[in-house]
C-alpha positions in Angstrom: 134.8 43.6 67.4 137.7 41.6 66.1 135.4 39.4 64.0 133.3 42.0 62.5 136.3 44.4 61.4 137.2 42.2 58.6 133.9 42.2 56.5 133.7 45.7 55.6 137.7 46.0 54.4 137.0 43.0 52.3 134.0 45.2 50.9 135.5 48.4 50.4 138.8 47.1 48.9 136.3 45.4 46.0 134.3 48.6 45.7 136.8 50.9 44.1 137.8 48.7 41.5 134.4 48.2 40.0 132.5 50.7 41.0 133.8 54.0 40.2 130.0 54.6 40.3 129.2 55.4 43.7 132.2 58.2 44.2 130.6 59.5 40.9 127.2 59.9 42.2 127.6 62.6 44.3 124.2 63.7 43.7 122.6 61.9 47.2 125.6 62.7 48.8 126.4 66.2 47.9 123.0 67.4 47.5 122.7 70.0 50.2 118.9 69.2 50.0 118.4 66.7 52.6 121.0 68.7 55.0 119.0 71.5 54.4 115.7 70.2 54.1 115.1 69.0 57.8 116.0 72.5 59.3 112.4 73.6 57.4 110.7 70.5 58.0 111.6 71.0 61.6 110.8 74.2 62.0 107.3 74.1 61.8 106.7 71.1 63.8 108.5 72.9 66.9 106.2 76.0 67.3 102.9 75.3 67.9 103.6 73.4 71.3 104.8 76.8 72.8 101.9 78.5 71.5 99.1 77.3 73.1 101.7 77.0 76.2 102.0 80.4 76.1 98.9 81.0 75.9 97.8 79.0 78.5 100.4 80.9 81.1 99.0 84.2 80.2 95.6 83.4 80.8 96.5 81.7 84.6 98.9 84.7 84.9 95.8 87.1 84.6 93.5 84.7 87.2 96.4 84.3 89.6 97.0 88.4 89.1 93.4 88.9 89.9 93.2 87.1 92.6 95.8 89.2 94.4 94.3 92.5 93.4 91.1 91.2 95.2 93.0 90.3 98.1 94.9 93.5 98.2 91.9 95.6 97.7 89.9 93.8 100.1 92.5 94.9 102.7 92.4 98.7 102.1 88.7 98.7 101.0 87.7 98.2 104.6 89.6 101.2 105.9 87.2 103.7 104.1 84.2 101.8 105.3 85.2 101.9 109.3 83.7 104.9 110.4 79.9 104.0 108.5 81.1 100.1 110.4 81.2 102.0 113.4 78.4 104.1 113.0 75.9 101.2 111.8 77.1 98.3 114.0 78.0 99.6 117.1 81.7 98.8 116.8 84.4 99.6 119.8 87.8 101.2 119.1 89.3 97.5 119.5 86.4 95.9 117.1 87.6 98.2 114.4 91.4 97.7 115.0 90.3 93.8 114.7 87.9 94.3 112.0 91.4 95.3 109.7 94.4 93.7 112.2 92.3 90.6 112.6 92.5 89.7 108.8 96.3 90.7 108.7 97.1 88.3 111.6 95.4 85.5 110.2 96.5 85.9 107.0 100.1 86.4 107.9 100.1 83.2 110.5 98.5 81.5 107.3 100.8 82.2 104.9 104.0 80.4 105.0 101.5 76.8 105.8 99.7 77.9 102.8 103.2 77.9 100.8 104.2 74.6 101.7 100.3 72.9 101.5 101.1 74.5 97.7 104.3 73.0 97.7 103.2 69.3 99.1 99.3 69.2 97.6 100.2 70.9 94.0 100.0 74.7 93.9 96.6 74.8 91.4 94.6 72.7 94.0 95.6 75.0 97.2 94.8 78.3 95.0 91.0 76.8 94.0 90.5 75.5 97.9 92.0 79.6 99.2 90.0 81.3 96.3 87.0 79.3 97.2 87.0 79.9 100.6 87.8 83.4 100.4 84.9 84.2 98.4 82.6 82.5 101.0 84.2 84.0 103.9 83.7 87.5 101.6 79.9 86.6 101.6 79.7 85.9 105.4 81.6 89.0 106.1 79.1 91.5 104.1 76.1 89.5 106.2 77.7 90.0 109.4 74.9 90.8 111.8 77.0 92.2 114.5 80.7 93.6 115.0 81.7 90.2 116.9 80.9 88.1 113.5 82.3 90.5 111.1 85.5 90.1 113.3 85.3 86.1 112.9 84.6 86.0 109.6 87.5 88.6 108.6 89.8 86.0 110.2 88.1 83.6 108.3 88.8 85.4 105.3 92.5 86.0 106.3 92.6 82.4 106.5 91.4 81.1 103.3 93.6 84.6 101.6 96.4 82.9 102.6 95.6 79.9 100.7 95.2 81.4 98.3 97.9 84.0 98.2 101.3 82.3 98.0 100.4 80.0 95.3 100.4 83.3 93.2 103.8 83.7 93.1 104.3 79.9 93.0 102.2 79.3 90.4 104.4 82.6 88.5 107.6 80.9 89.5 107.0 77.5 87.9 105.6 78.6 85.1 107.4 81.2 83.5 110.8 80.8 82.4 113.6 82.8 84.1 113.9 85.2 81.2 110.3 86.4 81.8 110.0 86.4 85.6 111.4 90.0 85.6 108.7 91.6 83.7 106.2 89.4 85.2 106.9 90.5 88.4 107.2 93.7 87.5 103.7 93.4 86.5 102.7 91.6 89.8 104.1 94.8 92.1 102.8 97.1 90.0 98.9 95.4 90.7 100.5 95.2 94.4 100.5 98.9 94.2 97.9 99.3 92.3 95.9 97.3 94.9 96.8 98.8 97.5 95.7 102.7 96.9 92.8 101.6 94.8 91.3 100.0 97.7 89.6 103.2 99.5 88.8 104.7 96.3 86.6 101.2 95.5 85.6 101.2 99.2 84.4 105.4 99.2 81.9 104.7 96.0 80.3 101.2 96.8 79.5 102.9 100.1 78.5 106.3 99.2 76.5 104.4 96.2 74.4 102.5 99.2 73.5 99.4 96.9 69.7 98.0 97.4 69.9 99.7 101.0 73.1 97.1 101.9 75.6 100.6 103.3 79.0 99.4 103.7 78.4 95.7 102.6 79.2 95.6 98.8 82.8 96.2 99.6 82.8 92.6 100.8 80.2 91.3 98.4 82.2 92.7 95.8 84.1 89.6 96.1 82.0 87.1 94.8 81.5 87.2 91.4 85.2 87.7 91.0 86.0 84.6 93.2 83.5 82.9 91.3 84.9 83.2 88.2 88.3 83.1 89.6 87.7 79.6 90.6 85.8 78.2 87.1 88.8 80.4 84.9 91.8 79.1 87.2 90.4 74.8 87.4 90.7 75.4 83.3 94.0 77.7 82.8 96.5 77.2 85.5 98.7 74.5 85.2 99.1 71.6 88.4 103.2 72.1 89.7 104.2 71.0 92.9 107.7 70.3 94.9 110.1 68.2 92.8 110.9 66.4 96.3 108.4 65.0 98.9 108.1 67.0 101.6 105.5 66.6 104.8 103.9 69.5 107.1 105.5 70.5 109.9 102.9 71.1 112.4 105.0 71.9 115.5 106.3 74.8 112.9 102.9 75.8 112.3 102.0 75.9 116.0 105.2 78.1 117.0 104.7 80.8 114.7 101.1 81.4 114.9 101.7 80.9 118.5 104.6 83.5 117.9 102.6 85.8 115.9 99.5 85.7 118.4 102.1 86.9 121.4 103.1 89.7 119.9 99.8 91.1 117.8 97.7 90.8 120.3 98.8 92.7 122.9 99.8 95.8 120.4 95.8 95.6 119.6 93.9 95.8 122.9 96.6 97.4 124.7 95.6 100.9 124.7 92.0 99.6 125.3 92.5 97.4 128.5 95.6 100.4 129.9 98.4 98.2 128.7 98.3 95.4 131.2 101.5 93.7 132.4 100.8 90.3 130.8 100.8 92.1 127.3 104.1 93.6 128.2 105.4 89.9 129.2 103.0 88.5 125.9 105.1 90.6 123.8 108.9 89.8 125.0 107.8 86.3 125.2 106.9 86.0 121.4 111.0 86.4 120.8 111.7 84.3 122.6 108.9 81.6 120.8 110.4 83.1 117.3 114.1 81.9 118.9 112.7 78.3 119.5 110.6 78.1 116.1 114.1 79.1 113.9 116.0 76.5 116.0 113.4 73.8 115.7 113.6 74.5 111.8 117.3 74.2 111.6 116.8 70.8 113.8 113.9 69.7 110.9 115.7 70.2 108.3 118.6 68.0 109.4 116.2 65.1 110.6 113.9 64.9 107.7 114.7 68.1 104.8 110.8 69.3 105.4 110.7 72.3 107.7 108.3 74.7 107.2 110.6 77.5 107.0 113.7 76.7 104.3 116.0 78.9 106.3 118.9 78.4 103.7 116.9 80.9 102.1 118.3 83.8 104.1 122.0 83.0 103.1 120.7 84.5 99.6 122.0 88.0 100.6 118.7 89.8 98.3 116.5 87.7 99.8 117.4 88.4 103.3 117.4 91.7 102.7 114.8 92.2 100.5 112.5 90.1 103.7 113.7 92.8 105.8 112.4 95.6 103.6 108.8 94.0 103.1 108.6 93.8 107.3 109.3 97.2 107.5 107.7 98.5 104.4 104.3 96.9 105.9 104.5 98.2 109.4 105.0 101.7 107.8 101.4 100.9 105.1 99.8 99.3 107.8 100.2 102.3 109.7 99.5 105.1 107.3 96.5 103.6 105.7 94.4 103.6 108.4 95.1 106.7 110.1 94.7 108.6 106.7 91.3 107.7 106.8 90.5 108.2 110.5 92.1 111.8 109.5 90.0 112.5 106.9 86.7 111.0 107.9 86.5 111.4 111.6 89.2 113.9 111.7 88.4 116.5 109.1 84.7 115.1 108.7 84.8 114.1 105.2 82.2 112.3 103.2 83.5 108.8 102.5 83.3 109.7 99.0 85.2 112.6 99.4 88.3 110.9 101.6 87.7 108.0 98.6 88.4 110.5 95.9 91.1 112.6 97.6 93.7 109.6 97.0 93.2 109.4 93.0 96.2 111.2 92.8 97.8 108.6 95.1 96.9 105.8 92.7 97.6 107.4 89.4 101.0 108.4 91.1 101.8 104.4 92.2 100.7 103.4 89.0 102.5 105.2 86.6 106.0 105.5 88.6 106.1 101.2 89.2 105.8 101.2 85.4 108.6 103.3 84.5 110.7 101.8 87.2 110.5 98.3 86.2 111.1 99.1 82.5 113.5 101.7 82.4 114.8 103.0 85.7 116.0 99.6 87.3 117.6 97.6 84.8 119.9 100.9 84.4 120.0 102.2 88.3 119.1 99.1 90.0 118.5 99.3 94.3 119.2 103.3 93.5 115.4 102.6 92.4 114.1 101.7 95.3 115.4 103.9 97.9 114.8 107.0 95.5 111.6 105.9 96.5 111.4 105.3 99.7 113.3 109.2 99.4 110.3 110.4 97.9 107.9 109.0 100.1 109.9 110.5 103.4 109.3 114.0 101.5 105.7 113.6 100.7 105.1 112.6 104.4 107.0 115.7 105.4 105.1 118.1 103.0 101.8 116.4 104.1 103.4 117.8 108.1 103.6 120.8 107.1 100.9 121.1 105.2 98.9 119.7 107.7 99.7 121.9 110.5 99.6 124.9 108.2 95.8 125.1 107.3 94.7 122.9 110.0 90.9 121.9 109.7 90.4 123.6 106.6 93.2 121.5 104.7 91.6 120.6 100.8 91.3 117.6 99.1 93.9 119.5 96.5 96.6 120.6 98.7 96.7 117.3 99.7 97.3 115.9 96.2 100.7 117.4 96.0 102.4 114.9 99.0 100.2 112.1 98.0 101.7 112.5 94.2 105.1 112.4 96.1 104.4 109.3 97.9 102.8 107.5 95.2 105.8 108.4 93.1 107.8 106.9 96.1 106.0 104.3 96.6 105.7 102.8 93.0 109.3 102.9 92.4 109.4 100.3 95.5 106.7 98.0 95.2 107.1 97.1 91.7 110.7 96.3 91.3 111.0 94.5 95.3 109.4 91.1 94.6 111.6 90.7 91.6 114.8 91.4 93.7 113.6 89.3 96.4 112.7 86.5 94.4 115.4 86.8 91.9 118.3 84.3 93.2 115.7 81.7 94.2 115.8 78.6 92.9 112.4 77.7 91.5 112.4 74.4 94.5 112.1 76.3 97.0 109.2 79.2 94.8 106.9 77.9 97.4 108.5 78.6 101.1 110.0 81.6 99.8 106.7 83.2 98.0 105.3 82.3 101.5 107.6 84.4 103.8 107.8 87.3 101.3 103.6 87.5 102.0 104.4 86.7 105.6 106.6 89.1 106.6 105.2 91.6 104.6 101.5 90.9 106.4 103.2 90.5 109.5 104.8 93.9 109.3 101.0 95.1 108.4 99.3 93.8 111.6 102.0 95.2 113.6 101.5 98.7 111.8 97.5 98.0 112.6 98.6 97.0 115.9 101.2 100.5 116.5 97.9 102.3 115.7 97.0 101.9 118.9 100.1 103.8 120.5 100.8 105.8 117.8 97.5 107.0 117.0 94.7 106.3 119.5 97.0 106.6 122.6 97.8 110.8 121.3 93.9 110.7 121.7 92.2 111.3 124.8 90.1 108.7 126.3 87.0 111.5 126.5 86.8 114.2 124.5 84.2 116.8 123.7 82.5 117.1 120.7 84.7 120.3 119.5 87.7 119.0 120.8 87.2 115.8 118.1 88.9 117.2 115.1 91.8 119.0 116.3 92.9 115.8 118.6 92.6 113.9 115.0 94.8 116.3 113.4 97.4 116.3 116.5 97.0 112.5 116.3 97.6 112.1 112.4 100.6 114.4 112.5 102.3 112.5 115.1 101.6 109.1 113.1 103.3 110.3 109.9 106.4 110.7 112.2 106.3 107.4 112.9 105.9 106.3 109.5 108.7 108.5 107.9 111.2 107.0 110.6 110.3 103.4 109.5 110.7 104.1 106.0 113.8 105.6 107.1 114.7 102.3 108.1 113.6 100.9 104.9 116.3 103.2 103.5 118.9 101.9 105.4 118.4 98.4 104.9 118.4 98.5 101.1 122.1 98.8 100.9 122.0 95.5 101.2 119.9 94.3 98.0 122.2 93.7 94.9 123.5 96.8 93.8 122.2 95.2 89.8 119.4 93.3 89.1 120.6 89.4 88.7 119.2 86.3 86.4 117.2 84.4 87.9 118.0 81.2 88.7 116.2 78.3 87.3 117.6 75.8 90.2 117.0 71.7 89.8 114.1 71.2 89.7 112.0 71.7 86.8 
């Protein structure tokens, strides 16, 4: 430095003197030209990267959003199909309950493995390998020649949905900015909803419809030219992301909690079918005490090696605990209503399929419009007040169904009905839309995997434990023999008593969303990007 500091005083105390020429040309110097002149020149060469970007992520946000409607549908569709099931295969009281709780289980045992195989294997490859199998399982399911394969191939297809499944939100997580993921998942609960009404709907006319002679099998072959081109759309439009850190597979985790999960489930299945047996009693407290060994083997992986299956830092996020807490509950009280609705109606009341399909169009509409207007313009200004307006609204619908229900009896219409269901739709949009985001919203994106996993999982969970509670809150208010006549009013009496049930746990659901942030909070990008 010493040596080269000389030169250029040397230089510039000769300039002055002789060359008053460069001060006096200010013209490259003062010329606001090139100062200005890059800003334009750069300005077009920065957009069109983002554009085809953008484009990219709305086309894999549409095949990603797809592929949960199918999956959401395909869980509902069945319930409108049981009784023709029953009537055409031969199906027991506990076939049916595993016909719907089978796919549940699976899928919700499946679901926080198929998060972290996302997370470890790359989140595009583990959505093809779920969407791919679900689509076959789909096809095996609507050839089922007997009520014992239909059952093994719904588990098969609970399976591969949950695959399939967590990657959605992944894949949402990675690839949209934090600025977007509000509306986004706005969008996704409001095809959550949307899913989940439109299901029986869907189910009532591809059955009533009777396709080439097949009955109730489209609602499963329904499936395959959407998985189809679900899987040649998403191998071109969705984008390869995966953990930022390596991370293995913890198969001891996987083993405890679909050990766990088969402890408790099973038991609340074919209890009231096998008269409650004392080994189901001792299956069921034994699962907590499984769940108690899988969370402290989790906190003992993550100190040994950082790759547990379950990232239970999670839960010190206050909205994400909470918001977990809300999706278990919020699914035992679907899993219950769903199918006892449509027992009511179709075995109960001794609707049409197409009929009990059709009476829940104002259920849908309701969902659909209410998730919309809650996302946009009631949470951003109300925030969690949102969300237990509507679990409010779906407590009053189910009380208005009561009393409607035990005020006209058998001869209840499709359009007195349509007044609670509007209610509960209204309820349930404002809920289903907004929840994901506040679940998801203090996440960093590192963990979008494990966390997308145990939102589906708990939520599933809660599901097959409503399907399961069917059994003691619905079948067991049912009488083991009952003459013909006697049929329909034990339906009714059975329904009624159900929708008890399910206004308490949304009660619950009530309760427990004084804990979800009062405002709706930026998301947060975390390290890893």
């Amino acid at each position: 430095m010493p040596s080269s500091a000389p030169p250029p005083p040397t230089a510039s105390h000769l300039a002055p003197p002789t060359t008053p020429v460069p001060p006096t040309t200010p013209v490259p110097a003062t010329t606001p030209v090139p100062p200005t002149t890059p800003v334009p020149a750069t300005t077009p060469v920065s957009p069109p990267p983002p554009v085809p970007a953008d484009r990219r992520r709305w086309f894999a946000l549409a095949i990603v959003m797809t592929a949960a409607f199918m999956d959401l549908v395909d869980v509902t569709i069945v319930n409108i199909a049981i009784p023709s099931i029953k009537r055409e295969t031969g199906a027991s009281v506990s076939a049916i309950q595993w016909i719907t709780a089978g796919y549940a289980l699976a899928f919700a045992a499946g679901l926080i493995t198929g998060g972290r195989l996302g997370d470890i294997y790359g989140r595009k490859r583990l959505f093809l390998i779920g969407i791919g199998g679900f689509t076959l399982a789909s096809a095996l399911c609507g050839f089922a020649g007997s009520p014992e394969t239909l059952v093994a191939a719904r588990v098969l297809q609970g399976a591969t949905a949950a695959l399939m499944v967590p990657q959605v939100l992944s894949i949402v997580h990675a690839t949209f900015p934090a600025h977007e993921r509000g509306k986004v998942f706005g969008l996704f609960g409001a095809i959550v909803g949307l899913g989940a009404v439109s299901g029986p709907l869907l189910g009532a006319l591809l059955t009533e419809w009777d396709l080439f002679g097949l009955g109730w099998r489209p609602i499963f072959l329904i499936n395959l030219p959407v998985g189809v081109a679900g899987l040649l759309l998403g191998a071109k439009f969705i984008t390869e992301s995966k953990a930022p850190k390596t991370v293995r597979l913890d198969l001891v985790g996987v083993a405890l909690i679909t050990l766990a999960m088969l402890m408790l489930i099973y038991p609340l299945t074919r209890g009231h079918e096998l008269g409650w047996p004392l080994w189901g009693h001792l299956s069921m407290v034994g699962s907590l005490f499984v769940f108690g060994a899988l969370v402290l083997y989790q906190r003992q992986k993550a100190l040994a090696d950082g790759s547990p299956l379950i990232e239970l830092s999670l839960f010190r996020v206050k909205s994400f605990a909470a918001g977990i807490a809300v999706q278990l509950t919020f699914g035992v009280g679907l899993g219950i209503f769903f199918l006892v609705w449509t027992l009511y109606m179709q075995m109960g009341l001794g609707w049409s399929v197409l009929r009990a399909g059709t009476t829940g169009i104002p259920f849908s509409a309701a969902v659909s419009v209410a998730a919309g207007i809650s996302v946009q313009k009631l949470v951003p200004r109300f925030g969690r007040k949102v969300l237990q307006a509507g679990a409010l609204l779906m407590i009053a619908g189910l009380l208005i169904y009561l009393w409607e229900s035990e005020q006209y009896g058998m001869g209840i219409t499709s359009w007195q009905m349509a007044v609670p269901l509007v209610v509960m739709g209204a309820g349930m949009g404002l809920i289903v839309a907004p929840l994901t985001d506040a679940v998801l919203s203090e996440v960093p994106k590192e963990h979008a995997g494990s966390a997308s996993g145990l939102i589906n999982t708990v939520q599933q969970m809660g599901t097959a434990l409503g399907l399961g509670l069917v059994s003691v809150v619905f079948f067991g208010a049912i009488g083991d023999r009952l003459a013909p006549e006697a049929v329909g009013p034990a339906f009714v009496d059975a329904f009624q008593q159900s929708l008890w049930w399910v206004a308490g746990v949304l009660s619950v659901i009530f309760l427990v969303m004084f804990a979800l942030p009062a405002r709706p909070r930026a998301h947060v990008e975390g390290d890893a990007n």
